[in-house]
N, C-alpha and C positions, 0 to 999 in steps of 0.2 A: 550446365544447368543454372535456370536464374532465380534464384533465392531472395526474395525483398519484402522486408515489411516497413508498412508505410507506418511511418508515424501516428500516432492518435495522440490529437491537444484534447484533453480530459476537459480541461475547463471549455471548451465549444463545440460539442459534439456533434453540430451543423457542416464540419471543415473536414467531416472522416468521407475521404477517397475511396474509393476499390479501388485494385487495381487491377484492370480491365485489361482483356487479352490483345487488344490496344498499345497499352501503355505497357504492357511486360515489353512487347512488342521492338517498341521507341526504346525504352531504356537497355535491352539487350544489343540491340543496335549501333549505342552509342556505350555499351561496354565491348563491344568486339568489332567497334570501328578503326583501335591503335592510332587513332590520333583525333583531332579537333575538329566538330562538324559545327557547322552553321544550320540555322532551322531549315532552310533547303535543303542541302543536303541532308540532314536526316530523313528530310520529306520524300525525296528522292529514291533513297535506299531503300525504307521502309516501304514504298509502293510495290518495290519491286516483289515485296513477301503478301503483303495487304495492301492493292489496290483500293480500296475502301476506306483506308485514310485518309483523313481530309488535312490541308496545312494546317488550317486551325485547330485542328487536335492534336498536332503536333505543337503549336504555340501554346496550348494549355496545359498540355502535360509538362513541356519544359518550365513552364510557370510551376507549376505543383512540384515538380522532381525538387526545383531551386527552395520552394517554400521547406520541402521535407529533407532538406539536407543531403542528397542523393548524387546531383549531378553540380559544379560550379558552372556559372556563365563567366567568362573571361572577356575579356575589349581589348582586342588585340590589332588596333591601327588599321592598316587597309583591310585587313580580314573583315572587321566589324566582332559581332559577337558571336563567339565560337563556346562549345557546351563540352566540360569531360567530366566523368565521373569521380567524385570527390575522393581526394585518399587521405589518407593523416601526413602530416609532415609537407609543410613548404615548398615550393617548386617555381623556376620560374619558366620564362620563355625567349625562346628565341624567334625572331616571325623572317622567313626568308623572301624580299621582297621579287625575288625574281620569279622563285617556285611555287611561293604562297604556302612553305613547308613550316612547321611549327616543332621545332626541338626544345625538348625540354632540359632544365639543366638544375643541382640544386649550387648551391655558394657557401660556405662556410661563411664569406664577405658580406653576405647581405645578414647573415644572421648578427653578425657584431657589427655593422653600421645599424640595425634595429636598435640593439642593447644600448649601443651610444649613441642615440638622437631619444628614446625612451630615458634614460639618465640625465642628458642634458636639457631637457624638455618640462620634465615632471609629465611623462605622456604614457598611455598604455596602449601600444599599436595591436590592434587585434585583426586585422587583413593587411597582405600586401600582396600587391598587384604592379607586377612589376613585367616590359617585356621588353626586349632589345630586337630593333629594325637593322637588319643588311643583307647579308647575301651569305650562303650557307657554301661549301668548296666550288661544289660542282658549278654553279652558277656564278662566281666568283672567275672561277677559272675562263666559262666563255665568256664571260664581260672582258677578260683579259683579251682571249680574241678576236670579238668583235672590236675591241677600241683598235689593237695591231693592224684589223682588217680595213678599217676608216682611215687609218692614219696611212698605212700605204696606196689606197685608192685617193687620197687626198695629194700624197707625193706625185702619182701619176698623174693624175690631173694638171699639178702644176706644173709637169713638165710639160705636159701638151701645151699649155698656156704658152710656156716660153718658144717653143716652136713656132707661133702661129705667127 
C-alpha cells in the first residue's frame, strides 16, 4: 500500500499538487521497481498498468516528486539520469558498463574523506554524488572470455598467415 503526502509550501499556496491516480501511479512504480529507472522506462512500465500516460506526465511528475523530496534524480555516466526514491542515510553507486546494472554500496571511506576535505576546506558538503564505472562479476568474467576467445582466433589466424 502506497502512503504519500505531498508536501505543502505554506508560504505559496499556488505550488499545492494532488496527487492524482497518475502520479500514485509513477511513484509506486518507481518504489517497487528495485532498482534505477530512467524517464522511459518508467514511461514504459507504467503504460503497461495506464495506457493513458503520456511521457510528459511522466517528466512532470518526476519534476514535482524531485521538488517534494520524494524521489532523487541521480547522473549516472552512460545511464544518464536515472530516478530512486529517497532514503535517509548516504549511498553510492556502482554503474556496470557492460549490463547497464546499478549496485548500490554505502563506504565508511567516503564518509571520513567528507569530514576531511569539510575540515580542511572550511566547507559544509550537503550532497554527494558519487558513482564508480566498470564491470560488475558476471560481466567481468565474459570480458575474460571474449578477450581469451580473440586472442586464440588471432593465434589461429596467424598461423594460417605462416602457412601460406
Amino acid at each position: 500500500m502506497l502512503i504519500v503526502i505531498m508536501r505543502i509550501n505554506r508560504n505559496n499556496l499556488s505550488n499545492i499538487r494532488p496527487l492524482t491516480p497518475q502520479r500514485s501511479l509513477l511513484l509506486s512504480t518507481i518504489q517497487e521497481a528495485g532498482t534505477h529507472l530512467d524517464a522511459k522506462e518508467l514511461y514504459r512500465r507504467a503504460t503497461e498498468k495506464d495506457a493513458r500516460i503520456s511521457l510528459a506526465t511522466v517528466y512532470r511528475s518526476l519534476r514535482l516528486f524531485k521538488e517534494q523530496g520524494l524521489i532523487e534524480e541521480r547522473h549516472l555516466g552512460q545511464l544518464g539520469c536515472c530516478y530512486e526514491v529517497k532514503r535517509l542515510g548516504e549511498h553510492q553507486h556502482l554503474v556496470c558498463r557492460g549490463c547497464r546494472r546499478v549496485i548500490e554500496f554505502e563506504s565508511p571511506l567516503i564518509r571520513k574523506l567528507v569530514a576531511e576535505v569539510q575540515h580542511k576546506n572550511d566547507f559544509c558538503v550537503t550532497r554527494i554524488e558519487l558513482y564508480l564505472e566498470g564491470y560488475c562479476h558476471k560481466c567481468k568474467e565474459e570480458r575474460k572470455e571474449e578477450s581469451y576467445d580473440i586472442r586464440v582466433r588471432r593465434s589461429e589466424f596467424r598461423g594460417r598467415d605462416s602457412e601460406i
